[in-house]
N, C-alpha and C positions, 0 to 999 in steps of 0.2 A: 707445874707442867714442865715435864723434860724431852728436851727433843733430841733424839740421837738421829744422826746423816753416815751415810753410808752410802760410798760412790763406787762405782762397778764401769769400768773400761773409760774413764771418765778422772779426770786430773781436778782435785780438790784446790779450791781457790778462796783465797780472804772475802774475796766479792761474794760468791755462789754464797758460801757459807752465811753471812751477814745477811743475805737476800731472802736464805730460806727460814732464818731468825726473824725478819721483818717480820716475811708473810704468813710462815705457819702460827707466829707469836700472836697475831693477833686472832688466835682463836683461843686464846687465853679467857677472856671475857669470856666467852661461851662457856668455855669446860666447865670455868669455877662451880659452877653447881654439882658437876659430878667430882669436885675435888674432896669434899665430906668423906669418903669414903680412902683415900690416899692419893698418893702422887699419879699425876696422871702421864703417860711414857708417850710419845709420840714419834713411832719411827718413820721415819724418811729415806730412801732409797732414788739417789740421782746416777743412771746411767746413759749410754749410748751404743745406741744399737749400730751391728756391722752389719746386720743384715740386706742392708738395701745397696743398688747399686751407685745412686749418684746422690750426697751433698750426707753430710752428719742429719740424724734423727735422734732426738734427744728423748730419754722415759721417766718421768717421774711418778713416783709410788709414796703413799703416805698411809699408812697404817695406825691409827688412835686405838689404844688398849682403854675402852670405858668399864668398870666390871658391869658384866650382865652382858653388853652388846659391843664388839669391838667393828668401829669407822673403818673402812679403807674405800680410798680413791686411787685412780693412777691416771693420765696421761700421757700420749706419745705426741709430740710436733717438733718443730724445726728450730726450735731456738730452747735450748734449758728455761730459761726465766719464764716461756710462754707455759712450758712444762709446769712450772712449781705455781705460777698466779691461778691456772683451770685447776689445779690438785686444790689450794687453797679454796676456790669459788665451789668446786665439789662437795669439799667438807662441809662447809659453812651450810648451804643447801640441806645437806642429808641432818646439819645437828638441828636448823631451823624444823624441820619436819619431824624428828625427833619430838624437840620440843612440844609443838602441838600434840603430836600424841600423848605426853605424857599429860599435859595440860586437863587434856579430854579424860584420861583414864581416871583421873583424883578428883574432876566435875563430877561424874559417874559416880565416885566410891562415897562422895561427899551428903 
């Protein structure tokens, strides 16, 4: 799994960076199944919005290229790190659900 970040009005940090390696990393364990077929790419996109009047709004976006079905989640709130943990809990959710599907389709074909 490769995870490429890309920040948009937003100042790159050793921290952010390592933060979004922690959390997006542990969806590693998950992919492995869809990694059979090649590397699996996972873009990340951490900005900040100017649109609002008062205090920084932070956006995060996570895009998973699975072949057959590509993942994406985003989040907007108040703090980057609350941004990248809801992106993270997003994923996990839609791969767990995922899963059962596929689980069901191969009972089915079985």
């Amino acid at each position: 799994m490769r995870i490429e970040t890309r920040y948009t009005k937003f100042q790159e940090t050793p921290a952010i960076a390592s933060y979004v390696e922690k959390h997006l990393g542990s969806l590693e364990k998950v992919l492995a199944r869809f990694e059979k077929g090649g590397e699996i790419l996972v873009l990340v996109e951490l900005s900040r919005a100017t649109h609002h009047k008062k205090g920084d709004v932070y956006y995060a976006e996570a895009t998973i290229e699975i072949p057959g079905k590509p993942m994406r989640a985003t989040f907007t709130g108040p703090d980057i790190r609350v941004a990248i943990t809801q992106v993270e809990a997003k994923l996990k959710k839609e791969l767990r659900r995922d899963k059962g599907k596929l689980l069901a389709r191969r009972k089915l074909d079985a």
